[in-house]
C-alpha positions in Angstrom: 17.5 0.7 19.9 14.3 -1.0 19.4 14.0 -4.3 17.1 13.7 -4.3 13.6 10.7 -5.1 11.6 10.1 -5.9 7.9 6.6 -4.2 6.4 4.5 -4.3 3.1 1.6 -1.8 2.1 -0.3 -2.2 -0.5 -1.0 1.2 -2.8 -4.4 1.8 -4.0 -3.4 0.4 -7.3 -2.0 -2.8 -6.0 1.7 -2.2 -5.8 3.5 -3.1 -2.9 5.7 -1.6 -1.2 8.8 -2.6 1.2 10.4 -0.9 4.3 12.1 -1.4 7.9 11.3 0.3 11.0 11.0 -0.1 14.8 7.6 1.1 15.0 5.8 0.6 12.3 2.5 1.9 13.2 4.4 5.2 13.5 6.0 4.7 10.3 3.1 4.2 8.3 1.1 6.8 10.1 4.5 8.8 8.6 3.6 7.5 5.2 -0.5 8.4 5.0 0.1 11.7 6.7 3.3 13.7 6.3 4.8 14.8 2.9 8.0 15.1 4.9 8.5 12.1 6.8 6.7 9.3 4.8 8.2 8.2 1.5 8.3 9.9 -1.8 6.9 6.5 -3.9 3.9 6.5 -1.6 2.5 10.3 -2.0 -0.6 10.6 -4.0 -0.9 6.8 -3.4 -3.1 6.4 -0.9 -5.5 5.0 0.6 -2.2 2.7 1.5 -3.1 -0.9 3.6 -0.3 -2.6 5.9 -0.4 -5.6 4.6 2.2 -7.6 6.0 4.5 -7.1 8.7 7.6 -9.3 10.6 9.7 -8.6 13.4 13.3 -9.5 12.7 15.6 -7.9 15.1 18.6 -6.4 14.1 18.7 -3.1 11.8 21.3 -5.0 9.8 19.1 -7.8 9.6 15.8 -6.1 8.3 17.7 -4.1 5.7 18.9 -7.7 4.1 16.0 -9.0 4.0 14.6 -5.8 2.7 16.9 -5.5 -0.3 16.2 -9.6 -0.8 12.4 -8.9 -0.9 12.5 -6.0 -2.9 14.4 -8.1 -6.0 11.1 -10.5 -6.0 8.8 -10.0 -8.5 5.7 -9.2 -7.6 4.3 -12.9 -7.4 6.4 -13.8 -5.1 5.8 -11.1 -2.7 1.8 -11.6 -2.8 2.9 -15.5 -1.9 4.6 -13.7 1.3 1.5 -11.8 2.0 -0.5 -14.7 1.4 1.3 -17.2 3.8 2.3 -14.4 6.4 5.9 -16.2 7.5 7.1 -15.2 10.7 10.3 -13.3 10.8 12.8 -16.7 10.9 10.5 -18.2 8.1 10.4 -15.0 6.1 14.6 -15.3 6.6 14.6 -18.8 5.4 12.4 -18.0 2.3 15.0 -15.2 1.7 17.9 -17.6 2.2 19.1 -15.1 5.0 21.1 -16.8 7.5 20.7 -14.6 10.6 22.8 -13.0 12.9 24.5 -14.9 15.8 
């Protein structure tokens, strides 16, 4: 298995949203092309724009943090954006203690 990364992509009207994958330019290729594939809450949203992205390691890993980032409100998640942490800041700023 490859390693984990954290994403954010921003909708055309501003939302943004959160998800996990290995390869993320694959993934959000899935997202602006396939009604299959890409997810349901981003269809009819496009044009979408990655705006963020960290590489945490673990799938267990990247799915805490996911569910962390996703209780934020939305303020909190453009600080994120703005600051671009790395994946052990991005942790820390969750308060997710990682993996030994």
């Amino acid at each position: 298995m490859g390693t984990w990364h954290l994403y954010l992509i921003r909708t055309r009207y501003g939302a943004l949203y959160a998800g996990i994958a290995t390869d993320v330019a694959r993934r959000m290729a899935q997202h602006e092309q396939s009604r299959r594939s890409g997810a349901k809450y981003l269809r009819a949203k496009a044009p979408l724009a990655l705006v963020y992205q960290a590489r945490l390691g673990s799938r267990s890993l990247a799915l805490r943090a996911e569910h962390s980032l996703k209780k934020l409100p939305k303020k909190e998640k453009e600080k994120i954006v703005a600051a671009a942490p790395s994946g052990p800041e991005l942790l820390s700023l969750l308060g997710i203690v990682p993996e030994d």
